[in-house]
N, C-alpha and C positions, 0 to 999 in steps of 0.2 A: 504494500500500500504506500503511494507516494503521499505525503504533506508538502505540507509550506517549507518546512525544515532539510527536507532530504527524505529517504526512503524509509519504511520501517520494513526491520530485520528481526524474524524470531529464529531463536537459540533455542533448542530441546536439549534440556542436559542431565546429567544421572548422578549424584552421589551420594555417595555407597561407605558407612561407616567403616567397610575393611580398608579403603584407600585411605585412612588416616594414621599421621605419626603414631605409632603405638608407644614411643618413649614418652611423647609429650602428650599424648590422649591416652591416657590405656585403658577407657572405658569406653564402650560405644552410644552411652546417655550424653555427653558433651565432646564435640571436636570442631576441628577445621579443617577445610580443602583446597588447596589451591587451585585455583581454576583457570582459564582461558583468560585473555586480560579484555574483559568488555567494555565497552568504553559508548555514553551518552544512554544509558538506559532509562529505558521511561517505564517503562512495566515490569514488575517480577510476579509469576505464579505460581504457587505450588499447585503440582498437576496430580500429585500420587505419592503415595507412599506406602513403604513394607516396614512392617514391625516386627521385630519376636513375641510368638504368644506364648509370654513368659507367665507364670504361674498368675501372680495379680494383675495383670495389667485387664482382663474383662470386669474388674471389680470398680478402676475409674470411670468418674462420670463422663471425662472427657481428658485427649492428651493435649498439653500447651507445646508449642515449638516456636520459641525465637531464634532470631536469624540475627547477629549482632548487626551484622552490615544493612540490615533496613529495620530498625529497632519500631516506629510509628508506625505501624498498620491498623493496630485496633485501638477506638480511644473507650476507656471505662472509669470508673470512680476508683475501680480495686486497681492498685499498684500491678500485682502481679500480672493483669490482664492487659495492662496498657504498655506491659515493656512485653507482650507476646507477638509472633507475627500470624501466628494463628491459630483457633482452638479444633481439633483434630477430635470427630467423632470416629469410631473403629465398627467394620465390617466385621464377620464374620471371617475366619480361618480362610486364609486361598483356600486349599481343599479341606476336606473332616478330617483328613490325620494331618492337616501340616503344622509345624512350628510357628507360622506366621502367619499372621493377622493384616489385613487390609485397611488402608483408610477410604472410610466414605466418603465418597464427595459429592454427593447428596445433599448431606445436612453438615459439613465443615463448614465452617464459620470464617471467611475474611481473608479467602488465598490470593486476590489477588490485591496486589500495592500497583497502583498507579501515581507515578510522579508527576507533578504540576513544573519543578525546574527538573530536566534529567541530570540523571546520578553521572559525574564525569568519566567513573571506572569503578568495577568490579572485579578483585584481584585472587578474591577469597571469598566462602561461604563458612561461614561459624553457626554452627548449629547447636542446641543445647535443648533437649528432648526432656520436659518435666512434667511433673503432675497434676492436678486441678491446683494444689494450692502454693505450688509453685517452687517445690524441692524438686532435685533430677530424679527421675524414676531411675530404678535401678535392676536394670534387665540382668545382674548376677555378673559374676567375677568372670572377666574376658583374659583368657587365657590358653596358650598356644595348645593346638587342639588336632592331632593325628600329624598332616605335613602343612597345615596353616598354621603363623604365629599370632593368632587368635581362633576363637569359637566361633566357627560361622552359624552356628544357631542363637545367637546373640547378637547378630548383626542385622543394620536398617540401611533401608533405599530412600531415598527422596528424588522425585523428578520435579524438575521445574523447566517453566518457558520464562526465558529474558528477551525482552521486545528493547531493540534499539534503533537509534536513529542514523542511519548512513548518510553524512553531507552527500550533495549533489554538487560537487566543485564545478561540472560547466555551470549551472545554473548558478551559482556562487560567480563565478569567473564574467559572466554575462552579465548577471546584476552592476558589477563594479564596473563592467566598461560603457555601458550606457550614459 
């Protein structure tokens, strides 16, 4: 889709709590990811996500996920809810025997951020996966597990779409020579 600005560009992208430093993360409730270097983003969405369906987690009412890098998504009176990026209702099991749990996106609450000035760059995704009242859930002790140096049944996906703006430099270049 063209604007006034230049082009818009969507990004499908995937990460995946086994991609993180394990020295400096070595849980999969809080990490970071380095990512592609994005640059003028006007929209982020959370499109999907995989959870472990680890013993309590069908007993919350619902799961929180901030994103440090776009901390204002939702505005509320409770602290905890106004530094989230969004509250995460859960599906049902991918399949009846599997370890992991789907997020609905039905009834999630507030995946997408649209920005009014775009974000300059995107370098990083910092993710910290809590609980209604806003401690990190705690999917169990991640630790190296057959030939992975973690438990991949302790492990989460997140997809997201990043909408950016590609200059149109002739149109730029035409503008200034008029």
């Amino acid at each position: 889709m063209q604007t006034q600005y230049g082009k818009l560009v969507e990004h499908n992208i995937v990460i995946r709590s086994s991609d993180r430093d394990l020295t400096q993360y070595p849980n999969p409730n809080e990490y970071k990811i380095v990512t592609k270097d994005y640059k003028e983003i006007v929209e982020f969405e959370l499109t999907g996500g995989i959870l472990p369906f680890v013993e309590d987690i069908n007993l919350e009412p619902y799961i929180l996920v901030q994103i440090n890098e776009f901390k204002q998504n939702l505005e509320s009176s409770n602290k905890i809810l106004d530094d989230t990026f969004s509250i995460l209702q859960l599906a049902g099991p991918v399949t009846p025997t599997s370890p992991f749990i789907n997020i609905d996106k039905r009834i999630s609450e507030q995946t997408v951020l649209k920005l009014q000035t775009p974000q300059a760059k995107l370098e990083t995704i910092t993710i910290k996966i809590k609980k209604w009242d806003g401690t990190l859930f705690d999917f169990g002790t991640d630790s190296a597990t057959g030939n992975y140096p973690f438990n991949p049944a302790l492990q989460n996906l997140f997809t997201f779409k990043i909408t950016t703006i590609e200059q149109d430099f002739q149109k730029l270049n035409h503008q200034f020579s008029v």
